[in-house]
Every structure is written in C-alpha cells, then in structure tokens.
C-alpha positions as CSV (number, residue, x, y, z in Angstrom):
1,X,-28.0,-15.7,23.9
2,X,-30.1,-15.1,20.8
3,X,-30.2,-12.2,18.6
4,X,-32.6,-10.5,16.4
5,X,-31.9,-10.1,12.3
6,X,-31.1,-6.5,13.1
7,X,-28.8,-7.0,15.7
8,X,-26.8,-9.9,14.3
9,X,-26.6,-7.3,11.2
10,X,-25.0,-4.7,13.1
11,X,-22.4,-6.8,14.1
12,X,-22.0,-7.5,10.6
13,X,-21.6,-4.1,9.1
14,X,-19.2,-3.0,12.6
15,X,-17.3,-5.6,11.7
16,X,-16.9,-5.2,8.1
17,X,-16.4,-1.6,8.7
18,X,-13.4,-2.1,10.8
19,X,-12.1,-4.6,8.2
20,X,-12.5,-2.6,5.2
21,X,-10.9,0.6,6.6
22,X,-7.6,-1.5,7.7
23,X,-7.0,-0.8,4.3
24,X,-7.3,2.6,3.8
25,X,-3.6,3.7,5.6
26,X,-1.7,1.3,3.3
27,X,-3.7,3.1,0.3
28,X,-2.9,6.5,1.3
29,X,0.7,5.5,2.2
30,X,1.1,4.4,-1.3
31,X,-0.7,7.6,-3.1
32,X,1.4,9.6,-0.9
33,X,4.8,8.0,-1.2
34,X,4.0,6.9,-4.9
35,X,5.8,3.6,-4.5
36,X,4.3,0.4,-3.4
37,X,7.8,-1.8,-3.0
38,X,6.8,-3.4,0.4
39,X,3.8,-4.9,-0.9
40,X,3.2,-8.5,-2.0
41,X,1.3,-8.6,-5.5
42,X,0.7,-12.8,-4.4
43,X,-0.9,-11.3,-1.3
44,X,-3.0,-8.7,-2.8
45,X,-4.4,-11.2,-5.9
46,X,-4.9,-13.6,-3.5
47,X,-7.0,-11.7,-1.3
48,X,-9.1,-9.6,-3.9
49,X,-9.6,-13.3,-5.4
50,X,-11.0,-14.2,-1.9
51,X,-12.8,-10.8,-1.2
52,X,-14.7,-11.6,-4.9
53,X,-15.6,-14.6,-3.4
54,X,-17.0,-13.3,-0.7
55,X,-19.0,-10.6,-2.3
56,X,-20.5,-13.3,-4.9
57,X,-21.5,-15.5,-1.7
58,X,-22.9,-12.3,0.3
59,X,-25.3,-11.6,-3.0
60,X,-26.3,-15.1,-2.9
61,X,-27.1,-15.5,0.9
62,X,-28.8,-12.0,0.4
63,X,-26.6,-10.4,3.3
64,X,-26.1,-6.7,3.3
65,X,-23.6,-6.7,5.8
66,X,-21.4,-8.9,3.4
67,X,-22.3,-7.8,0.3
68,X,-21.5,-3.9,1.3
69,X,-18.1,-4.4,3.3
70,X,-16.3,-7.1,0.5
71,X,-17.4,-5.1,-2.1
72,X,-15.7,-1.7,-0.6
73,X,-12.7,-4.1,0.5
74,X,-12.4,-5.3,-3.4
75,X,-12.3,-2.2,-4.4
76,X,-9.6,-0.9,-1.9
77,X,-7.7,-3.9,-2.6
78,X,-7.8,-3.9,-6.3
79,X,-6.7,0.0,-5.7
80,X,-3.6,-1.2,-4.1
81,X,-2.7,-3.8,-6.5
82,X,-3.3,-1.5,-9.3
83,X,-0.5,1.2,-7.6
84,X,1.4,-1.2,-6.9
85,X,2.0,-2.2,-10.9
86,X,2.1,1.3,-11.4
87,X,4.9,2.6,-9.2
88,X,6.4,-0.8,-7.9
89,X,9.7,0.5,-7.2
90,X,11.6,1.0,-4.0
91,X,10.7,3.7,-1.7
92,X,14.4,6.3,-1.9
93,X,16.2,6.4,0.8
94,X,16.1,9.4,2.5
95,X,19.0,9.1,4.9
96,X,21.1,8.9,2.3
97,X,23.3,12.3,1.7
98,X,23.0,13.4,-1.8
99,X,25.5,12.9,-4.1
100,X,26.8,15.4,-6.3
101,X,27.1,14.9,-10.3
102,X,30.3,12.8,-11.4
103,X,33.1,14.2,-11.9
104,X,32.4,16.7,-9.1
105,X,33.8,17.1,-5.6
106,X,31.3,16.4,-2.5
107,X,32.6,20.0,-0.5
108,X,31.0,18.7,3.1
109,X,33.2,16.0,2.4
110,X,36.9,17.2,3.0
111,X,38.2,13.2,2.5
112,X,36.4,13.7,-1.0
113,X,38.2,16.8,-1.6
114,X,41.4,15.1,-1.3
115,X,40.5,12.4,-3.5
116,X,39.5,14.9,-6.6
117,X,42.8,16.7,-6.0
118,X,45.1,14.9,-7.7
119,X,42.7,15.2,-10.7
120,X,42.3,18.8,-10.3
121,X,45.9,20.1,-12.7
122,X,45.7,23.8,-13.7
C-alpha cells in the first residue's frame, strides 16, 4: 500500500488532532475546579520535555503535521503544569456536611446537641 505526501499528511494532522485535544478536558477540569491535586508535575515535565522534542525534530524534518500538533500539545501541557503550581491543592470534598464555627452546636445533629449541653450553664 503506498501513499501520496498528502495523504500520509492527513494521517498526520488526524492524528495529532486527536492527540492534542486529549488534553483539553483535563485543562478545563482544572480551570473550572481551580485545583490540580490529581495531577503528576513528574508527568507533566516529562512530557512537555518530550513534546519540545518533538516539535524541535518536526521543524527539522520540515513536517507540518508534527510541527503544528506538538507545538499546540506543548502549549496545553505547559498550561496544565503551570495550574497546577498555581492551585496544587486538593479538590474539597463536597460530601462532606459543613461544619459549623467552634464553639457552636451542629442543630441537624441532635448527638451534637447533647454534647454542647453540658457546656451550655445559664
């Protein structure tokens, strides 16, 4: 099976589309949740070392396909690593009931109630 230029470039750029836009969730996730706990900062320098890399070799081997889908893919994954030194702390649980300020009773709590009573001399 042989392919033209053209054709072996469209497989390129379909394939670096796909790719890149793996990382767009995980970047809007981020934004929206401003936290970025779950994610590896090894990982990420890692790959935006290797995504460099690949962008360098694409301008040398003259390759559109590489050149335009490593350089988007840096620049996503340099966007996460930068959110994630920015807000790299855990995501708040939002199961968790909210407590009340100290010193005061939880009133859905009747077991709390109890507790406070004691404390609670007129």
């Amino acid at each position: 099976m042989f392919l033209t230029g053209a054709e072996m470039d469209a497989i390129g750029y379909i394939a670096g589309t796909l790719t890149t836009i793996a990382f767009v969730p995980q970047l809007l996730r981020i934004i929206r949740l401003r936290s970025a706990h779950e994610i590896s900062v090894g990982m990420f320098l890692i790959f935006s070392a290797g995504t460099f890399s690949w962008l360098v070799y694409g301008f040398l081997m003259h390759s559109g396909p590489m050149i335009l889908a490593n350089s988007v893919s840096f620049v996503l994954a340099a966007s996460i690593l930068v959110l994630k030194l920015r807000f790299d702390h855990p995501v708040p649980d939002r199961s968790a009931p909210d407590r009340p300020a100290p010193g005061r009773p939880m009133v859905d709590r009747p077991e709390a109630l109890a507790e406070t009573a004691p404390a609670m001399k007129e």
